[in-house]
Each structure stands twice: as structure tokens, then as C-alpha cells.
NUNUFI-385234 format. One record per residue (C-alpha): x, y, z; residue number from 1. Coordinates in nm, 2 decimals, padded with zeros to 4 digits. Example, Ala and Ser with C-alpha at 12.3 -4.5 7.8 and 13.67 -1.06 7.14 Angstrom:
<rs>
<r x="01.23" y="-00.45" z="00.78" n="1"/>
<r x="01.37" y="-00.11" z="00.71" n="2"/>
</rs>
This chain:
<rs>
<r x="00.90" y="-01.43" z="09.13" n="1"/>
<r x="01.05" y="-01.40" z="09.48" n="2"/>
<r x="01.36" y="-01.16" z="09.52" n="3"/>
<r x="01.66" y="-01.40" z="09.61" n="4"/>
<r x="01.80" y="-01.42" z="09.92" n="5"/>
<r x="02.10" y="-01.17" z="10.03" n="6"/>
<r x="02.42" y="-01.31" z="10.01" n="7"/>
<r x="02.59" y="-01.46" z="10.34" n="8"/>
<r x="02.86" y="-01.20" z="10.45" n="9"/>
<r x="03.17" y="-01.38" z="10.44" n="10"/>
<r x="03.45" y="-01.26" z="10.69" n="11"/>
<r x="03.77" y="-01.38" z="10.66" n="12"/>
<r x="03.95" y="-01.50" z="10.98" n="13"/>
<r x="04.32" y="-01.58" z="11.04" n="14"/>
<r x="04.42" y="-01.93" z="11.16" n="15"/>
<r x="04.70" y="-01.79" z="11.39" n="16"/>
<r x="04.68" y="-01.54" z="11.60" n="17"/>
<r x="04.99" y="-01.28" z="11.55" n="18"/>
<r x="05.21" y="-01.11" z="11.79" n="19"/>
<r x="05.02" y="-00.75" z="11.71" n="20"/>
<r x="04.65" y="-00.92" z="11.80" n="21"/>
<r x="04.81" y="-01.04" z="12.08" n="22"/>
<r x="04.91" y="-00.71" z="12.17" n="23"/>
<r x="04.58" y="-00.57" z="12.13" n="24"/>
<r x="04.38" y="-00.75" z="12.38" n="25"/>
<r x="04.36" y="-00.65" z="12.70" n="26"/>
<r x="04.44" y="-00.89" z="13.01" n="27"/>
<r x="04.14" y="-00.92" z="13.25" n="28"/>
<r x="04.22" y="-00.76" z="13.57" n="29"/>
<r x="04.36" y="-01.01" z="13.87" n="30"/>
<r x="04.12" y="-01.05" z="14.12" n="31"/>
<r x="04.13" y="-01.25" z="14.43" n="32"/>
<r x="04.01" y="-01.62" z="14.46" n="33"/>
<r x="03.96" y="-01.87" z="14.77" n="34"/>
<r x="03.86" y="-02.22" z="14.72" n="35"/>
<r x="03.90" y="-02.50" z="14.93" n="36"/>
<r x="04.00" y="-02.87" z="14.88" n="37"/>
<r x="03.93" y="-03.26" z="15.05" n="38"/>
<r x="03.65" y="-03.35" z="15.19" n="39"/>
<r x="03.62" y="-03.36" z="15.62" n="40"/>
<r x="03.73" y="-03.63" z="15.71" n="41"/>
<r x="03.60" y="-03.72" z="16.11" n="42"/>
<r x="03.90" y="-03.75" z="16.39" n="43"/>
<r x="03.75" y="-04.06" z="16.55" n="44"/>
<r x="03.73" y="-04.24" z="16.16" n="45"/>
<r x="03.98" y="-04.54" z="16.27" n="46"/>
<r x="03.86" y="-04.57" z="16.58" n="47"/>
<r x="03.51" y="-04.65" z="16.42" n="48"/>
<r x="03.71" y="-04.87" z="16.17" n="49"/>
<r x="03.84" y="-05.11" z="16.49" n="50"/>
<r x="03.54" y="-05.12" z="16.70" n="51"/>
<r x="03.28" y="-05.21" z="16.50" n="52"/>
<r x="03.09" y="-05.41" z="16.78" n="53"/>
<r x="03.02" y="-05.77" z="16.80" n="54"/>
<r x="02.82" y="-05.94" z="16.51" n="55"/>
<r x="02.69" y="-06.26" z="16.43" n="56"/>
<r x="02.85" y="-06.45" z="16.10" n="57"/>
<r x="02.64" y="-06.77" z="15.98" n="58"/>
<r x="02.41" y="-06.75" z="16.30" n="59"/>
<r x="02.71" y="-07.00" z="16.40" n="60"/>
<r x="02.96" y="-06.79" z="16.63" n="61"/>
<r x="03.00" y="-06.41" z="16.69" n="62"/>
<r x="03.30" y="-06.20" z="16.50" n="63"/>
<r x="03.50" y="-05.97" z="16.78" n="64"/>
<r x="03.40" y="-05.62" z="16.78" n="65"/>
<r x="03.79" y="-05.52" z="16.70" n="66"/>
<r x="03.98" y="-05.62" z="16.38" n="67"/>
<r x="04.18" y="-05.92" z="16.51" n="68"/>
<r x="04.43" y="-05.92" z="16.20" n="69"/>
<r x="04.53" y="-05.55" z="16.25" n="70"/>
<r x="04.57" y="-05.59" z="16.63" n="71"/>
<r x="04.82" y="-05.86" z="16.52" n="72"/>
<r x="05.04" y="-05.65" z="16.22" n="73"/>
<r x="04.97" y="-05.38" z="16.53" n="74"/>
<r x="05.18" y="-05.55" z="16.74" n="75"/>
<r x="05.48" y="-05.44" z="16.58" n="76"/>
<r x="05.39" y="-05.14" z="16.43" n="77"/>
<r x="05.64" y="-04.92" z="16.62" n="78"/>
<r x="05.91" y="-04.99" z="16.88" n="79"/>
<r x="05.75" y="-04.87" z="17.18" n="80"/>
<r x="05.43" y="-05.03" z="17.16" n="81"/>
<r x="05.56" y="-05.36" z="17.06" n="82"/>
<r x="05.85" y="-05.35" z="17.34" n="83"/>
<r x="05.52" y="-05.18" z="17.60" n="84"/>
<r x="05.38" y="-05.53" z="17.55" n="85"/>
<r x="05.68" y="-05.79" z="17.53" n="86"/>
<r x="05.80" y="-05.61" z="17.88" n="87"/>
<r x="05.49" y="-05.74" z="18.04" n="88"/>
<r x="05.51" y="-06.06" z="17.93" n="89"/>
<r x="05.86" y="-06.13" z="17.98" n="90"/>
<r x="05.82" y="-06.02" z="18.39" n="91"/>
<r x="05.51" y="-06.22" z="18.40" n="92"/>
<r x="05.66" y="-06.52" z="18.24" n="93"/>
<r x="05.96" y="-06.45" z="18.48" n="94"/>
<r x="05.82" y="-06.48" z="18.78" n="95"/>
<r x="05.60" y="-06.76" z="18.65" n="96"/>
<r x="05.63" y="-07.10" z="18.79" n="97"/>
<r x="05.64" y="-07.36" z="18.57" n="98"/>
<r x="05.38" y="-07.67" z="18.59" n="99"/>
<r x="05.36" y="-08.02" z="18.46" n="100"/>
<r x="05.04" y="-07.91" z="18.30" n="101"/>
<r x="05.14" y="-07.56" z="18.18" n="102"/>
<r x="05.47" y="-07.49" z="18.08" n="103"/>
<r x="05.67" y="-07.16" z="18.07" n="104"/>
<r x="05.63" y="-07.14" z="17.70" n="105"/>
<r x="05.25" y="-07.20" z="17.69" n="106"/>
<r x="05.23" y="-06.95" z="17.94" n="107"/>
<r x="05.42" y="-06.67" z="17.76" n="108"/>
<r x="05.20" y="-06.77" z="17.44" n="109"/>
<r x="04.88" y="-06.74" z="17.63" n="110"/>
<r x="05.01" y="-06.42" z="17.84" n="111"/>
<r x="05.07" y="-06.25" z="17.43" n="112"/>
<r x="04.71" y="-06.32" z="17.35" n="113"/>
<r x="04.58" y="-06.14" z="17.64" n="114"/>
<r x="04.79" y="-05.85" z="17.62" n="115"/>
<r x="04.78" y="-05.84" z="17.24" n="116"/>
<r x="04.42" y="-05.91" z="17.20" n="117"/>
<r x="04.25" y="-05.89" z="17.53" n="118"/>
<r x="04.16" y="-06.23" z="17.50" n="119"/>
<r x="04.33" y="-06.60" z="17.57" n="120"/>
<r x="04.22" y="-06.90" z="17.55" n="121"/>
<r x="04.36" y="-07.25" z="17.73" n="122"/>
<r x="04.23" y="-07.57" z="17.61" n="123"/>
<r x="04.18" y="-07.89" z="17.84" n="124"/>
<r x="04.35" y="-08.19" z="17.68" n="125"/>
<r x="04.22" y="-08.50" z="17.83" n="126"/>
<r x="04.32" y="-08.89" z="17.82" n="127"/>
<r x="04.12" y="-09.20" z="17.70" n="128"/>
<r x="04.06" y="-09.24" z="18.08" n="129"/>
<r x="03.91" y="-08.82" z="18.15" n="130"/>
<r x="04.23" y="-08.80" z="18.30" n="131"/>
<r x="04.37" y="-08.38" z="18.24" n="132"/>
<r x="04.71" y="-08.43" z="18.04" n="133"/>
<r x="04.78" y="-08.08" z="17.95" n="134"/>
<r x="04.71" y="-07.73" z="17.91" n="135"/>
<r x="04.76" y="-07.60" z="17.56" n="136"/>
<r x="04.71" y="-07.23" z="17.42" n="137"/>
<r x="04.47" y="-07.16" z="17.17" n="138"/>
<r x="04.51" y="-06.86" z="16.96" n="139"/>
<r x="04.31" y="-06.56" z="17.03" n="140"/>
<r x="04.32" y="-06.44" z="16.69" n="141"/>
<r x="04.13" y="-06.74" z="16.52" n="142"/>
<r x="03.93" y="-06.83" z="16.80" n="143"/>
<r x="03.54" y="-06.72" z="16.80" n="144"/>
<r x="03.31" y="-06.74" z="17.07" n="145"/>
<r x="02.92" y="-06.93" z="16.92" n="146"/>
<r x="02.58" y="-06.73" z="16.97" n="147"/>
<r x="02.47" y="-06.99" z="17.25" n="148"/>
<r x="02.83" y="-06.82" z="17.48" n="149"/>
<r x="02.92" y="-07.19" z="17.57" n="150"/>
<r x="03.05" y="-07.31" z="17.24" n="151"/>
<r x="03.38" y="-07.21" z="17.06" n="152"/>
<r x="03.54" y="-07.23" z="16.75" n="153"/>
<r x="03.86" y="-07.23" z="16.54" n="154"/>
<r x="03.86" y="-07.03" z="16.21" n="155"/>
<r x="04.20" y="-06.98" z="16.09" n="156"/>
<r x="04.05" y="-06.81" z="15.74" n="157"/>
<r x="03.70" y="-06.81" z="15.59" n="158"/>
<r x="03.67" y="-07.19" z="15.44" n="159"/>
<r x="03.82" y="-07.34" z="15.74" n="160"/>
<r x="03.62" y="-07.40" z="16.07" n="161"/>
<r x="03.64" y="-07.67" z="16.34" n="162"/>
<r x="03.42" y="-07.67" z="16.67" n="163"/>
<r x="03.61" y="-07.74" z="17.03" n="164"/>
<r x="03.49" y="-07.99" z="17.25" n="165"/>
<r x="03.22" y="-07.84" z="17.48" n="166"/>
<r x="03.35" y="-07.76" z="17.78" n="167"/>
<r x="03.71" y="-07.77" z="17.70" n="168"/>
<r x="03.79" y="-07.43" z="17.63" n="169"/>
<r x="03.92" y="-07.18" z="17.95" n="170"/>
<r x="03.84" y="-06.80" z="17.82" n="171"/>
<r x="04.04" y="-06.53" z="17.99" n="172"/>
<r x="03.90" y="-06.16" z="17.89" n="173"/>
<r x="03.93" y="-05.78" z="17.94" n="174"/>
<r x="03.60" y="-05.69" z="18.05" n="175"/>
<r x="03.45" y="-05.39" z="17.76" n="176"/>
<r x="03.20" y="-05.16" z="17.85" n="177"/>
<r x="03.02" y="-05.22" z="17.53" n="178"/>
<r x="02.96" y="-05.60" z="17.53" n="179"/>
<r x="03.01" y="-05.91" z="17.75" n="180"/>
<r x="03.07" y="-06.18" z="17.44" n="181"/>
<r x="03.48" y="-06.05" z="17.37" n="182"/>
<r x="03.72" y="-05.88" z="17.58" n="183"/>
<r x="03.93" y="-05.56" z="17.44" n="184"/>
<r x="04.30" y="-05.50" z="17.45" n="185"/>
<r x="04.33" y="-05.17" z="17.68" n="186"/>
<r x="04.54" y="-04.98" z="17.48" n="187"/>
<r x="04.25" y="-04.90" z="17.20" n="188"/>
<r x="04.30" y="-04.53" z="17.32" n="189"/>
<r x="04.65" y="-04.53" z="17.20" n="190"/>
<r x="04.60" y="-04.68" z="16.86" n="191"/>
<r x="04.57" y="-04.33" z="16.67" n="192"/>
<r x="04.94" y="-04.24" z="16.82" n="193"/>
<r x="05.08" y="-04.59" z="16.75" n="194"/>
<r x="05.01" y="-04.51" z="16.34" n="195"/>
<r x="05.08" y="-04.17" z="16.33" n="196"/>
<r x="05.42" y="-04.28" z="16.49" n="197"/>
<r x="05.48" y="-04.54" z="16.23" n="198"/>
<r x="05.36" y="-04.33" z="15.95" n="199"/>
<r x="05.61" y="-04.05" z="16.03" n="200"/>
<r x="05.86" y="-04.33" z="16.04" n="201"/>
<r x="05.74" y="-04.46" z="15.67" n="202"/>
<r x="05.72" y="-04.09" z="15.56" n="203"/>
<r x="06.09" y="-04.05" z="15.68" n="204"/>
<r x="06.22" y="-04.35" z="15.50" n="205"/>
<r x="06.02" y="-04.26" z="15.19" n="206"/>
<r x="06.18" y="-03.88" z="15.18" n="207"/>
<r x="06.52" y="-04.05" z="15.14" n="208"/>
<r x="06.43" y="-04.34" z="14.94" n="209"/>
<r x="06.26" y="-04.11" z="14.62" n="210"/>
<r x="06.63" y="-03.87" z="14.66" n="211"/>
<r x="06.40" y="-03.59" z="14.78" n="212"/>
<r x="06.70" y="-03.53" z="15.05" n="213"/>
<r x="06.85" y="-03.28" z="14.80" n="214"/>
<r x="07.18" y="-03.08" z="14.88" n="215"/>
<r x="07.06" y="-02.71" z="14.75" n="216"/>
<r x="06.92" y="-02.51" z="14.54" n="217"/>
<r x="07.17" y="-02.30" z="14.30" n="218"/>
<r x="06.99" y="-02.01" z="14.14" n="219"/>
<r x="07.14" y="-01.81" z="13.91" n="220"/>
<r x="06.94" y="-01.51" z="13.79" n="221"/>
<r x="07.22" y="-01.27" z="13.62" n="222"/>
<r x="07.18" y="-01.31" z="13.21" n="223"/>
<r x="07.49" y="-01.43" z="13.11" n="224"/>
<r x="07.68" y="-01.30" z="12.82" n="225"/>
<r x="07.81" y="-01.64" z="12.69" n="226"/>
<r x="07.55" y="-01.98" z="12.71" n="227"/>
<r x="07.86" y="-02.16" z="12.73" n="228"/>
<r x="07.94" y="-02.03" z="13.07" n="229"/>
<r x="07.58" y="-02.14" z="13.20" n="230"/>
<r x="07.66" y="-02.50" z="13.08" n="231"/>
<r x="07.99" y="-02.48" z="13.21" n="232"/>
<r x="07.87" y="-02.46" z="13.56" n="233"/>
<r x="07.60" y="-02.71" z="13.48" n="234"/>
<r x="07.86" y="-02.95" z="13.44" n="235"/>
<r x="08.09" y="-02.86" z="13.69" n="236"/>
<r x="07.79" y="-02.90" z="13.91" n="237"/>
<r x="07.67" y="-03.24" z="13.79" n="238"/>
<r x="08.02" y="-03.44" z="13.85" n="239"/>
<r x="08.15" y="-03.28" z="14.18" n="240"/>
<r x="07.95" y="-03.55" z="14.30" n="241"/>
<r x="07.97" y="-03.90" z="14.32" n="242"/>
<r x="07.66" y="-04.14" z="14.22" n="243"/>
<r x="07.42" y="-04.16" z="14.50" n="244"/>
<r x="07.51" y="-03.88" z="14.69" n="245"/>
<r x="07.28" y="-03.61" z="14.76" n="246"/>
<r x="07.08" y="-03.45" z="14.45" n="247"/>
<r x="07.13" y="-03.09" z="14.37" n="248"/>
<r x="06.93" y="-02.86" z="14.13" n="249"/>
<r x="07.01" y="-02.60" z="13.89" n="250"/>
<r x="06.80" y="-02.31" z="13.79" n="251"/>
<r x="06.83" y="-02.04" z="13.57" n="252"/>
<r x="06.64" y="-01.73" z="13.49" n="253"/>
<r x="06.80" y="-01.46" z="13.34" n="254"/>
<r x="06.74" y="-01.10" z="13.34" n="255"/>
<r x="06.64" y="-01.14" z="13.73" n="256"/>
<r x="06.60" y="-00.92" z="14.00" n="257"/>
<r x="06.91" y="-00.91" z="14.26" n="258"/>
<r x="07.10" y="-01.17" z="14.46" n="259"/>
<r x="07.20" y="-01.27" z="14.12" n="260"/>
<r x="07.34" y="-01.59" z="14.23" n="261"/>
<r x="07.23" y="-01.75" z="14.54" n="262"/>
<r x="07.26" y="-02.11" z="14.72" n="263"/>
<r x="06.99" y="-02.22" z="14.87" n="264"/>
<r x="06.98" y="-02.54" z="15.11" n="265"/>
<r x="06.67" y="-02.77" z="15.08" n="266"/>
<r x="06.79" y="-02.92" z="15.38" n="267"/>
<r x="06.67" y="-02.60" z="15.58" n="268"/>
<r x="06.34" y="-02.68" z="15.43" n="269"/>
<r x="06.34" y="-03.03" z="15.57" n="270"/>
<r x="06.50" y="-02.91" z="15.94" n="271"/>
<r x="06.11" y="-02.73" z="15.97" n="272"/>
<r x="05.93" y="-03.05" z="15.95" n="273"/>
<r x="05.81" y="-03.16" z="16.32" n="274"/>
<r x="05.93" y="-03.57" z="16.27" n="275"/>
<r x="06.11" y="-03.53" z="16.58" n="276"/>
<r x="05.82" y="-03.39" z="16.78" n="277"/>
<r x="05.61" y="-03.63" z="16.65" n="278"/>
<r x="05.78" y="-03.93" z="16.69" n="279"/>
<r x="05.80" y="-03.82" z="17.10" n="280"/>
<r x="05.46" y="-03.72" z="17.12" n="281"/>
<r x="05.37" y="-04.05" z="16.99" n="282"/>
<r x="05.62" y="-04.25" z="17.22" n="283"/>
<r x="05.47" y="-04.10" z="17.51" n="284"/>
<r x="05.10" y="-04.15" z="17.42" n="285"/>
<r x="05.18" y="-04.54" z="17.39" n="286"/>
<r x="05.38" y="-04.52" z="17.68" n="287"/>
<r x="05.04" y="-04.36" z="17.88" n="288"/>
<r x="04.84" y="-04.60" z="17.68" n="289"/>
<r x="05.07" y="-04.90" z="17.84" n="290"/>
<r x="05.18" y="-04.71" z="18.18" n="291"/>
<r x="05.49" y="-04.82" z="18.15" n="292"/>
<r x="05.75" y="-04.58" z="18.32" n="293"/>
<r x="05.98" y="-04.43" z="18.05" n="294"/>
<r x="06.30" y="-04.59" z="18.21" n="295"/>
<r x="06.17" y="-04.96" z="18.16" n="296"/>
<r x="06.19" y="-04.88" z="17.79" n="297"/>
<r x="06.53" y="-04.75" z="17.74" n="298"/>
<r x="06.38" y="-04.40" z="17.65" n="299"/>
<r x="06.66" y="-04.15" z="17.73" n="300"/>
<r x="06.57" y="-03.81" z="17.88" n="301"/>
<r x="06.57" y="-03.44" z="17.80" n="302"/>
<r x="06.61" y="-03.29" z="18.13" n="303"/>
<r x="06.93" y="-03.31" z="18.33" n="304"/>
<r x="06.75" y="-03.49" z="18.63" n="305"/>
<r x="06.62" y="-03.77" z="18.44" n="306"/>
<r x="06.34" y="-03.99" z="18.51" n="307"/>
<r x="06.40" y="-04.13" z="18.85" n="308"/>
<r x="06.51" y="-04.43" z="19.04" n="309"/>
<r x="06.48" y="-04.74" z="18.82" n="310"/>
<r x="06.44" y="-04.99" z="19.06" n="311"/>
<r x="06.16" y="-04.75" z="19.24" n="312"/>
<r x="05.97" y="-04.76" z="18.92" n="313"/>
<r x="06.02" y="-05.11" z="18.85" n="314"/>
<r x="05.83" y="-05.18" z="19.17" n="315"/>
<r x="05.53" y="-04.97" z="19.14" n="316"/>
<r x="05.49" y="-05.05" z="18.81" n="317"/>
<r x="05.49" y="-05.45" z="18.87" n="318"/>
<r x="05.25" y="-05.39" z="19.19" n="319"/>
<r x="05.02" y="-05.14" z="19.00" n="320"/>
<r x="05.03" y="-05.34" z="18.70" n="321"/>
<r x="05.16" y="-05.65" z="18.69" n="322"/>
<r x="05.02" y="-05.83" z="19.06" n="323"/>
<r x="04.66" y="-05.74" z="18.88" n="324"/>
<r x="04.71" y="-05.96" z="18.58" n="325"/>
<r x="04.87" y="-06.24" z="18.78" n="326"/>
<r x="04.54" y="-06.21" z="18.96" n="327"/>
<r x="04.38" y="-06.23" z="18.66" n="328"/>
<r x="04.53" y="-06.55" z="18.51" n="329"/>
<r x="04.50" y="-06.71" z="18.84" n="330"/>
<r x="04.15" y="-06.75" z="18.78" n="331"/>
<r x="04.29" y="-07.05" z="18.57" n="332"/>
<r x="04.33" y="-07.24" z="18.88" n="333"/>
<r x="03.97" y="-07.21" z="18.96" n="334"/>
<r x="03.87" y="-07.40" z="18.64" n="335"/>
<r x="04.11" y="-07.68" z="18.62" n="336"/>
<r x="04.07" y="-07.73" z="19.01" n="337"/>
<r x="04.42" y="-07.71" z="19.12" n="338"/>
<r x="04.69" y="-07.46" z="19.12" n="339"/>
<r x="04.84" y="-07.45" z="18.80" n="340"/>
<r x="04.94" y="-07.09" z="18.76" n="341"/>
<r x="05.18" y="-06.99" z="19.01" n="342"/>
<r x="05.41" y="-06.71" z="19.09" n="343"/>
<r x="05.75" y="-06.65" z="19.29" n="344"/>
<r x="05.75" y="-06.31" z="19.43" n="345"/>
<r x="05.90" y="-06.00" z="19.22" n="346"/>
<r x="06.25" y="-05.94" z="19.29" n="347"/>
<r x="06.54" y="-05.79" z="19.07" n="348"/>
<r x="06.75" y="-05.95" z="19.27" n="349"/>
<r x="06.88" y="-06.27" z="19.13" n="350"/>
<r x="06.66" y="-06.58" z="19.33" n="351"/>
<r x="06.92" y="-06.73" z="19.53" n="352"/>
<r x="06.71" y="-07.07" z="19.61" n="353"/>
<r x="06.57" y="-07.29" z="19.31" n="354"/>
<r x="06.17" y="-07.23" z="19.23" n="355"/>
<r x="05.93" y="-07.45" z="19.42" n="356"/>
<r x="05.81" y="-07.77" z="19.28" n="357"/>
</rs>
């Protein structure tokens, strides 16, 4: 017979572990640690996001290289860019001259599609007869251009589509280095400035939305010899002010080190945050993407000698700026055959004599 087995050593362990086991062990020594966190995220990533180049959808028509909807909710992302534009436009469409063909409203609708999307589009509207009746603005933002160049088409979303008359359509562009089939708005260089402006301005509003705009910090670190007096000053803390007023915080911890009792502000906290610098960083990054002169857009200076004559800048800025686009939309007249698009010369002076026929 075979000897039998030994018997399994039992060992009894505890289910809890007591204050003097705790005591026993000893802590591992602190040692230092570096990690990092996020993965790299490329500068130029919503640049590459809006240009994505000219492509062909259904081998029908060609989709623009930039995002037309965000150019549009772009528009009036922030205060500066938005006004950069409608400043343009409303000199242009003031020293416009109306026409029985194109109207002053037509023209400030078709002047906001170039200057929004770097593209515009007039369509030819013609009698039973071929006679030319009118002028009217297409908009740039549901317009696509075909794969043949010559045919266009109107998709205001993704089961609608209708095909222009050939020949009908007047396209107006901002010539792009890139491609020849869509033009580009020229303020794609300022687009990175125009969100960081508006996200410091949604950050802001968020930080006093959530109550993070908290009065101070009251920490009290002396042990007190009564818990009564600690709740005490809780309470005389939580109703010496009203609802909705700022938010304050109490913290104990007894048996501290000194400064037993100290307040401290959060607000000196939020002064460090550079909202302020980055809002006027970004302002004048849209303003160079524009090149619009700081005093056309009610942006009041920090030095004592300001920005300059106003009138001075007016006038380069319209002869620099402006005269070039009216150049540019006069090429109108050479497709309908007649002058259509006219201008009075720039003045700030009130016009003394009523506008031509």
C-alpha cells in the first residue's frame, strides 16, 4: 500500500486587515514620475478641414474645395469679421448706381456672395421674345459649377437639384492658386483667429454660466475646540448672500500649519487668464486678414495718439481696396453687353446732385 498523501497546511488568514498590520508594512519609497497626455494634434488641422480641393460628386458637377456651409455660420462668428465684410458691402452698394436690370438690393446680395464665398453668380432672365428682363442673384452657397465648366446647377441639399439654362448663368470668382473650377474667399488665412476669437468668447460666457465665477476661497485650518463654531460660520457664510450671487467655498482642515484662517479670491485666479489678449490678437488678425483700417471698425485705441485721420484712411482703404472689386464686378457689363454696373465716385461728403439715370 502507498503511504497517503501529507496533509495540505492550512493557514489561517484574517478577512480585515487591522490597524497594527497596517502599521507593520512599510510604504514604498516616493519616486519621481513623468508621463505625458493627448495625442499631437497638427497646427494647420482646420485649415486642411476647409480646403479640401475641388471634387467631383455623381460625375454631374464639382463640390467647392472650401466648406460652403461653415463659410456661411462663419460669417457671423465674431464681430469683426462679420462687420470687416458688411463694411465692404455697404460702400460698394453705396456708391452703386442702381439699374432697371439690376437693382440696389440684388447688388448688395450678389456683392455678399463674393465677399462671403468668393464666388457670385447673376442669372439672365429672359422674355418669351429673348428679350433680357432682369438680372437676379443666385446664391453662391447652393450653386455648383458641372465637370464640362459651362453647365451649372442649384443644390439647396442632397435630394434636391435643378440644372440652369445653358448660358444663363454670369460667374464672378476669386481666382485660387490651387484650381481654376471655384474661386476662394481671401480671408482663408484669418479663419484660425476668427474661431479662436469666438471660442474665447464661448469659453467666457460658459465660465459664468456653470457659477465657476466664485467670490473666494475661506480656509480655515486652526482645529476648533467646539464643531458648533465651524457650522456656525458655515452658516453665516451661506446666507450673507443673496440667490445668484457669486458662489463662495468653505474649507476646513484642522490641525494645519499657519495662516490659520485665510481668504483667498478665485477671482485673482481668473484675472491670470489672457481673454483679453486674446480677444485683441484675434481682432487684429481679422482686421489684417480684411485690411480694413482699425478706425472704420469702431476699434478704440490704446495709445494716446490713436490711429489717425479717419477720413485719410477711408480713402486709401476704398482706392486700395474697394476701386479693385468695382473693377471686378464691372466685368458684368461685358457679359450682358451694356453697362449695367455702374458707380458714382467715392465721397464722404453727402452727393449734392441726384445719381445719373
Amino acid at each position: 500500500m502507498s503511504e497517503p498523501a501529507a496533509a495540505k497546511p492550512r493557514v489561517r488568514v484574517p478577512a480585515y486587515r487591522t490597524e497594527a498590520d497596517a502599521g507593520q508594512q512599510t510604504p514604498a519609497p516616493a519616486k519621481a514620475e513623468a508621463f505625458s497626455f493627448g495625442d499631437p494634434v497638427p497646427v494647420i488641422d482646420g485649415y486642411d478641414f476647409f480646403y479640401t480641393g475641388c471634387w467631383m460628386l455623381g460625375s454631374e458637377w464639382y463640390e467647392p474645395p472650401v466648406d460652403f456651409p461653415a463659410l456661411a455660420q462663419t460669417y457671423r462668428a465674431t464681430a469683426h469679421h462679420g462687420s470687416a465684410l458688411q463694411v465692404k458691402r455697404n460702400i460698394l452698394v453705396g456708391s452703386f448706381i442702381p439699374h432697371p436690370l439690376l437693382s440696389r438690393q440684388a447688388f448688395s446680395a450678389l456683392v455678399t456672395d463674393y465677399l462671403v464665398f468668393g464666388n457670385c453668380y447673376l442669372e439672365r432672365i429672359f422674355g418669351r421674345l429673348g428679350k433680357l428682363l432682369a438680372l437676379r442673384p443666385a446664391r453662391a452657397k447652393y450653386v455648383r459649377r458641372g465637370a464640362d465648366l459651362e453647365r451649372y446647377f442649384w443644390v439647396p441639399n442632397w435630394s434636391e437639384r435643378s440644372e440652369f439654362a445653358p448660358g444663363s448663368l454670369i460667374h464672378l470668382l476669386e481666382p485660387d492658386i490651387n484650381q481654376e473650377v471655384y474661386g476662394v474667399p481671401d480671408y482663408l488665412g484669418a479663419l484660425q483667429s476668427i474661431y479662436l476669437n469666438e471660442n474665447a468668447t464661448l469659453f467666457r460666457r460658459k465660465y459664468y454660466l456653470n457659477g465657476s465665477h466664485a467670490g473666494f476661497v475661506m480656509y480655515v485650518s486652526d482645529e476648533a475646540q467646539n464643531q458648533e463654531d465651524i457650522d456656525a460660520m458655515r452658516s453665516a457664510l451661506k446666507e450673507s448672500k443673496g440667490v445668484g450671487n457669486f458662489r463662495n467655498l468653505f474649507l476646513y482642515s484642522p490641525k494645519g500649519k499657519k495662516d490659520g484662517i485665510q481668504i483667498i479670491p478665485i477671482s485673482e485666479v481668473a484675472a491670470k487668464d489672457e481673454f483679453a489678449s486674446i480677444k485683441n490678437i484675434t481682432r487684429d488678425d481679422q482686421l489684417a486678414g480684411h485690411r480694413i483700417p482699425p478706425q472704420l471698425m469702431g476699434v478704440i485705441p490704446n495709445n494716446t495718439g490713436g490711429f489717425g485721420d479717419v477720413e485719410k484712411a477711408a480713402r486709401v482703404f476704398v482706392t486700395n481696396e474697394l476701386e479693385p472689386l468695382q473693377a471686378i464686378l464691372s466685368e458684368i457689363n461685358d457679359h450682358v453687353g451694356q453697362e449695367v454696373v455702374r458707380f458714382r465716385p467715392y465721397t464722404l461728403e453727402a452727393a449734392s446732385e441726384p445719381a445719373p439715370a
